[in-house]
C-alpha positions as CSV (number, residue, x, y, z in Angstrom):
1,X,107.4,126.6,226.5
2,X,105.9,128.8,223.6
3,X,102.5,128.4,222.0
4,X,102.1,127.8,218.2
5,X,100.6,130.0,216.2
6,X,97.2,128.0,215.8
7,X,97.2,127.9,219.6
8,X,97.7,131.5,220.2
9,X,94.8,131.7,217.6
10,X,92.3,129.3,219.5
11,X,92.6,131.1,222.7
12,X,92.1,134.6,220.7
13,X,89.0,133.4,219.4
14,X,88.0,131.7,223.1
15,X,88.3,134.8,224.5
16,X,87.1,136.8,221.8
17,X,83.6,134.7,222.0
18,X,83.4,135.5,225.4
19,X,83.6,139.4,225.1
20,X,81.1,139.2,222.1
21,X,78.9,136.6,223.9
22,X,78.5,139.4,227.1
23,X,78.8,142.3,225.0
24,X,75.1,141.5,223.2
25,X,73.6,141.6,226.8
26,X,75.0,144.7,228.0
27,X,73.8,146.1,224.5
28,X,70.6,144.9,224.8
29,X,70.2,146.2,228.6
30,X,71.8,149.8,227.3
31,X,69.3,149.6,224.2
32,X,66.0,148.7,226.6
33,X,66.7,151.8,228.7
34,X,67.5,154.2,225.7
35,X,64.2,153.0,224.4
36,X,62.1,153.7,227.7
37,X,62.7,157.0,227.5
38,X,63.4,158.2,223.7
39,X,63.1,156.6,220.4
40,X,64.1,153.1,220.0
41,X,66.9,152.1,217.7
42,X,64.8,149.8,215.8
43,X,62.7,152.4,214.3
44,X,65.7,154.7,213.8
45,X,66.4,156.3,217.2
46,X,70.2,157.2,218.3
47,X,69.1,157.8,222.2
48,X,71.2,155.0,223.0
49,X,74.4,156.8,222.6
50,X,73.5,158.4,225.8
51,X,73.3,155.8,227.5
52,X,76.2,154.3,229.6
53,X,75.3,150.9,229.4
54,X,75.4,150.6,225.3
55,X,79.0,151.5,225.7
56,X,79.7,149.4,228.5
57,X,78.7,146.5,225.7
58,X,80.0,148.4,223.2
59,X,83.5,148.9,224.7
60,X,83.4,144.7,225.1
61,X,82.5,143.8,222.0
62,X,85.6,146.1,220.8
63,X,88.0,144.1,223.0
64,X,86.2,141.2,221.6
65,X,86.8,141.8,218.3
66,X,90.5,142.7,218.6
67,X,90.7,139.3,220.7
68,X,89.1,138.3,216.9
69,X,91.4,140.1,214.7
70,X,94.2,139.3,216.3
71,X,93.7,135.6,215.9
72,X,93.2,135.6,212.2
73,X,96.7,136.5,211.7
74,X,97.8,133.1,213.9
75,X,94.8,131.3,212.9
76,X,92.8,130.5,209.5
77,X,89.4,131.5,209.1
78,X,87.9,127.9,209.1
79,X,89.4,127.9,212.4
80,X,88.7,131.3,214.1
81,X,84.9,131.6,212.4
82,X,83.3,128.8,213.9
83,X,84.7,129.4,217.5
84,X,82.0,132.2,217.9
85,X,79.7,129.6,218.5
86,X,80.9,129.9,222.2
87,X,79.5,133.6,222.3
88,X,76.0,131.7,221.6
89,X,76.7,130.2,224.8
90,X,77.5,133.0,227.0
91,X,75.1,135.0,225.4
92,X,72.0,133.1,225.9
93,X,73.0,132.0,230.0
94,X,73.5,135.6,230.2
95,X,70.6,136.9,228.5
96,X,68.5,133.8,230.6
97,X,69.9,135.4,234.2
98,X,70.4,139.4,233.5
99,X,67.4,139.8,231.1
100,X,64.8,137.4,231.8
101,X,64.9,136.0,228.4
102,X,64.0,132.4,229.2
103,X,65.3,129.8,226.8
104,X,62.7,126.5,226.3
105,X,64.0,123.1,226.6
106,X,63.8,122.9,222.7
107,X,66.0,126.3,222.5
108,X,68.7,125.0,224.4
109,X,68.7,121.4,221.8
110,X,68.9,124.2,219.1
111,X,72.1,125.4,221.2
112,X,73.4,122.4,221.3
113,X,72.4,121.3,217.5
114,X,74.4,124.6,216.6
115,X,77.3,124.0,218.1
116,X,77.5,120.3,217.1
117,X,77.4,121.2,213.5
118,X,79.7,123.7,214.0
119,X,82.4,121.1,215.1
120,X,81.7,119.0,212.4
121,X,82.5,122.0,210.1
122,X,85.7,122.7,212.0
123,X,86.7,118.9,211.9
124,X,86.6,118.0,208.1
125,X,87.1,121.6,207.0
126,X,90.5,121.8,204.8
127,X,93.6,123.5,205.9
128,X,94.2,127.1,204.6
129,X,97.1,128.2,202.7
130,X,98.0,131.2,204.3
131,X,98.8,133.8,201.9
132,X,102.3,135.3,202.2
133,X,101.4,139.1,201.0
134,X,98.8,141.4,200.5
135,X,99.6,141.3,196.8
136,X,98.6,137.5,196.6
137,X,95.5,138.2,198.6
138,X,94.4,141.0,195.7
139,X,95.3,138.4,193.0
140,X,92.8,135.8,195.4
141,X,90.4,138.8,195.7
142,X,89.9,140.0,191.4
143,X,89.6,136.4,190.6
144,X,86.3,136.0,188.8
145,X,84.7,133.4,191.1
146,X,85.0,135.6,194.2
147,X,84.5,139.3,192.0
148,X,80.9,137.5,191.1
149,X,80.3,136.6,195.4
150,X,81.2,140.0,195.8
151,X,78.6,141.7,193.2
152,X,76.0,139.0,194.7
153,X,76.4,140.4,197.7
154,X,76.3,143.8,197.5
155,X,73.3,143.4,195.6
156,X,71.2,141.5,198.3
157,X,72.7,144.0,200.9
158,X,71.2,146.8,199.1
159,X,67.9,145.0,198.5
160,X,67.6,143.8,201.8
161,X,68.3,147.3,202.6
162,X,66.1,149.7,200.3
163,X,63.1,147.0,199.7
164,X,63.0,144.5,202.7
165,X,63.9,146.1,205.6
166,X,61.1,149.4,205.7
167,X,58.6,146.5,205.3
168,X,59.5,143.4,207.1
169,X,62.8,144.3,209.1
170,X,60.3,144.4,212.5
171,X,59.0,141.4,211.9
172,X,62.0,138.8,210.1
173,X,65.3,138.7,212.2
174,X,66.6,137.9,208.7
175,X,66.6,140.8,207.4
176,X,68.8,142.8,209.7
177,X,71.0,139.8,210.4
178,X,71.2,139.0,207.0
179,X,73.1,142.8,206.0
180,X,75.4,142.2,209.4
181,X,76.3,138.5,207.9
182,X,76.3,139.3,204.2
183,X,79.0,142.2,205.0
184,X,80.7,140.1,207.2
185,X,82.3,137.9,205.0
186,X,83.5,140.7,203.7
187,X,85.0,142.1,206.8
188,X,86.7,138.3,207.5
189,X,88.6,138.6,203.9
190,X,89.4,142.2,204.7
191,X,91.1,142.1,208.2
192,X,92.9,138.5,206.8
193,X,94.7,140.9,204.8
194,X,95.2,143.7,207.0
195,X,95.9,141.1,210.0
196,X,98.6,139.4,207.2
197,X,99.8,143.0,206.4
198,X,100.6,144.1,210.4
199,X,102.2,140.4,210.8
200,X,104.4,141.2,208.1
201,X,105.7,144.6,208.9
202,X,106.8,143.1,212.0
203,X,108.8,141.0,210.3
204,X,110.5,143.0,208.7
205,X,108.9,143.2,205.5
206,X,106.7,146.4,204.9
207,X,103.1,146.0,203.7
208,X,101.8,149.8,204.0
209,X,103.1,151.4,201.1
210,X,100.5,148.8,199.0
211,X,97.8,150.8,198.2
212,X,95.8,146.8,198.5
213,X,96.7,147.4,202.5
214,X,94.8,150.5,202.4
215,X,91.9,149.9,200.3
216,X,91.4,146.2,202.4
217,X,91.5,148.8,205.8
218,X,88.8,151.2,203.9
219,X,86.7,148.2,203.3
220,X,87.0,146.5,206.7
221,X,86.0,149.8,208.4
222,X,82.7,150.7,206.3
223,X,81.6,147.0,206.9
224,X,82.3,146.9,210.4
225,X,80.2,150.4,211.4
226,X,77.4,148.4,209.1
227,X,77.1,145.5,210.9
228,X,77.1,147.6,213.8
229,X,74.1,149.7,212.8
230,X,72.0,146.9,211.8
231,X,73.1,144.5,215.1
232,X,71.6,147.0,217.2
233,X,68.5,147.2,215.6
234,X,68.3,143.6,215.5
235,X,69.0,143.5,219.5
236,X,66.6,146.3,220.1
237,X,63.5,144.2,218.2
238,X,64.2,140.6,219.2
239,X,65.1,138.8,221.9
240,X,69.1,138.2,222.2
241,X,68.9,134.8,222.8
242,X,67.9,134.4,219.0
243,X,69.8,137.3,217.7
244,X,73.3,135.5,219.0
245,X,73.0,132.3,217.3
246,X,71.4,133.1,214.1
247,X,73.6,135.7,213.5
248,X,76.7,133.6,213.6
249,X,75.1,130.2,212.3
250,X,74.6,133.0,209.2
251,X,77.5,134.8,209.5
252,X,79.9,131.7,209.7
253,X,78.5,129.7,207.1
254,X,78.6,132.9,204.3
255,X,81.7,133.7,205.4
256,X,83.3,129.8,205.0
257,X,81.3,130.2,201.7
258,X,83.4,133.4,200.7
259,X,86.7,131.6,201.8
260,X,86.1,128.6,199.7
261,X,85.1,130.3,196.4
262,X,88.2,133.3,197.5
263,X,90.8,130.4,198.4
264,X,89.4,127.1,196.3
265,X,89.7,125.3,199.7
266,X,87.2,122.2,198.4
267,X,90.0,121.9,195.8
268,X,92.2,119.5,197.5
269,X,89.5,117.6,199.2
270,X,87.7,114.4,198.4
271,X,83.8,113.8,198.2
272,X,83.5,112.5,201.6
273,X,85.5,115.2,203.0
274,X,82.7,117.9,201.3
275,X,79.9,115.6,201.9
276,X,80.6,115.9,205.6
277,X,81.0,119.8,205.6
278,X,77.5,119.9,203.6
279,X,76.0,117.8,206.4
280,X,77.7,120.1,209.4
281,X,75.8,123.4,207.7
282,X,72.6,121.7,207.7
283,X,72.9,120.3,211.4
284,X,73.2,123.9,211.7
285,X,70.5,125.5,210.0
286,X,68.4,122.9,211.6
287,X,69.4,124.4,215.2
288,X,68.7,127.8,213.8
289,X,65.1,126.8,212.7
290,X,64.3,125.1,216.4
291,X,66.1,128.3,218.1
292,X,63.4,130.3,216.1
293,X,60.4,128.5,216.3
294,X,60.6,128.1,220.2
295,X,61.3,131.6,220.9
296,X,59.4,133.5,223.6
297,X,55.8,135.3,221.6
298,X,54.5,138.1,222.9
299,X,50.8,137.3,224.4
300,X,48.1,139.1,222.4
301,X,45.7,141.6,224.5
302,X,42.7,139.8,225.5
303,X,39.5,140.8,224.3
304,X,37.7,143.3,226.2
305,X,40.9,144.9,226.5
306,X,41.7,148.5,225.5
307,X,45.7,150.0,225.8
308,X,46.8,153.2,225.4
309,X,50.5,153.9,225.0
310,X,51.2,156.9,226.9
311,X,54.6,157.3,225.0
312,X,53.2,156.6,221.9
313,X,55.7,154.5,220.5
314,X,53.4,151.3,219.8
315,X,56.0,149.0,219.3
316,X,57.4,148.6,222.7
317,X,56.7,146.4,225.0
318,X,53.8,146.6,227.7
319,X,57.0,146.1,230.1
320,X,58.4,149.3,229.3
321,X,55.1,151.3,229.0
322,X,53.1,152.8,231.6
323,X,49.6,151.2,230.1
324,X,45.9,152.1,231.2
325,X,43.8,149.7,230.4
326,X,39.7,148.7,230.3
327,X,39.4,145.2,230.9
328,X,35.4,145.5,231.3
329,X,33.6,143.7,228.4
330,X,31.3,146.7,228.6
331,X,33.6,149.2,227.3
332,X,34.5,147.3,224.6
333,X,32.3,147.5,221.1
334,X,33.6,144.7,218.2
């Protein structure tokens, strides 16, 4: 007995969330030994290419986002997207075992707030009409609405970029997640088209002689190697147990934004319908803000105290430093 095409799609996106999910921790393990003995990605360091373990995650996160791909040509977007709230969940039971990162009780309602939000999205969200070329995804894609998104975006992205990020970016996770999710909405419409192009050239019906194939594929590939710059920084500076699920509580709600101004989805739907798809975003943004607030602070040095970084490189931790220290109240002058 065969599978439909929205099943092949949810077990894509099932299995997909649980490449991504593990992918963050081997990343994060790959990017904490990089850092221990070079310069850390977070400050602009590229010693984690040497090191095994990055591409270990790396190399999962690839399959993961085939796995992805893949399912938005069985599967619409308002389907696939909010499935990656399952990498959340992998991602923080890993992260809790393999990297210590211990998740308080509040932390795991914000889990759980997350995800319920998210199925209230995927319940009431509308039904996609599945474009049947790549030619009636460009028309979709110059329509006024979604050129404006598209101007919007680029313009916080290079804000967030040239302004925001030299002075805050190693302090508020938004700003790095925030480029990754911003472009990501981008990628989603982009690999639609390309997914919609492969599907029908298997068909029978050749889509890579539109120059639209191409251009969508130029697109997909310079927002994908963004989002992978700027997700490693963010795993190198916070702890993954946070990066995971603000990055897709953010990256799935701009990237069901960009689908309904793109594809006029709330067109066809009634108030209550909308009202309920408003509620599910802020049931979400709500987990987010409990996620954050009960993440793990660093302790401050106590006073009296006196640390020398031998590396140099004050913004690791005291775990991955060899530290001397004074603790003797008589050594220290206020």
């Amino acid at each position: 007995m065969g599978f439909s095409d929205n099943s092949k799609g949810l077990i894509l996106a099932m299995a997909s969330s649980a490449f991504i999910g593990s992918s963050f921790i081997l990343k994060k393990k790959g990017l904490k030994r990089a850092g221990a003995s070079g310069t850390r990605a977070g400050v602009g360091g590229y010693t984690y290419l040497l090191e095994p373990l990055w591409w270990a995650g790396m190399i999962t996160m690839i399959v993961g986002e085939v796995a992805n791909f893949v399912a938005y040509v069985y599967a619409p977007a308002v389907l696939v997207t909010p499935l990656g709230a399952l990498s959340i969940i992998v991602s923080a039971c890993l992260a809790h075992f393999m990297l210590k990162e211990r998740i308080q009780k509040m932390g795991i309602l914000g889990c759980i707030t997350c995800i319920a939000g998210s199925v209230v999205i995927v319940i009431h969200a509308p039904q996609e009409h599945t474009p049947s070329s790549v030619q009636e995804i460009w028309t979709l894609a110059t329509q006024p609405a979604f050129l404006i998104y598209v101007a919007a975006t680029l313009s916080i992205v290079l804000a967030l970029i040239l302004h925001f990020e030299p002075r805050y970016g190693q302090t508020n996770i938004l700003v790095y997640l925030g480029i990754c999710s911003l472009m990501g909405s981008l990628t989603v419409v982009s690999i639609k088209a390309i997914g919609i192009a492969i599907k029908l050239t298997l068909d029978g019906i050749n889509q890579m002689a539109y120059p639209q194939t191409w251009f969508f594929l130029t697109v997909a590939a310079i927002c994908v190697i963004t989002q992978l710059n700027y997700l490693n920084k963010a795993l190198d500076t916070f702890n993954a147990a946070i990066v995971s699920p603000v990055y897709y509580v953010m990256f799935t709600t701009l990237t069901i934004i960009a689908s309904v101004i793109m594809f006029k989805d709330w067109s066809g739907q009634n108030v209550s319908s909308i009202a309920s798809e408003i509620c599910g975003f802020i049931t979400v943004l709500s987990g987010t803000i409990i996620l954050h607030a009960t993440r793990e602070q660093e302790p401050p040095p106590p006073v009296g105290t006196v640390t020398w970084y031998v590396s140099g490189d004050s913004m690791k931790s005291p775990e991955d430093e060899h530290l001397i220290t004074l603790r003797s109240s008589e050594y220290y002058k206020p």
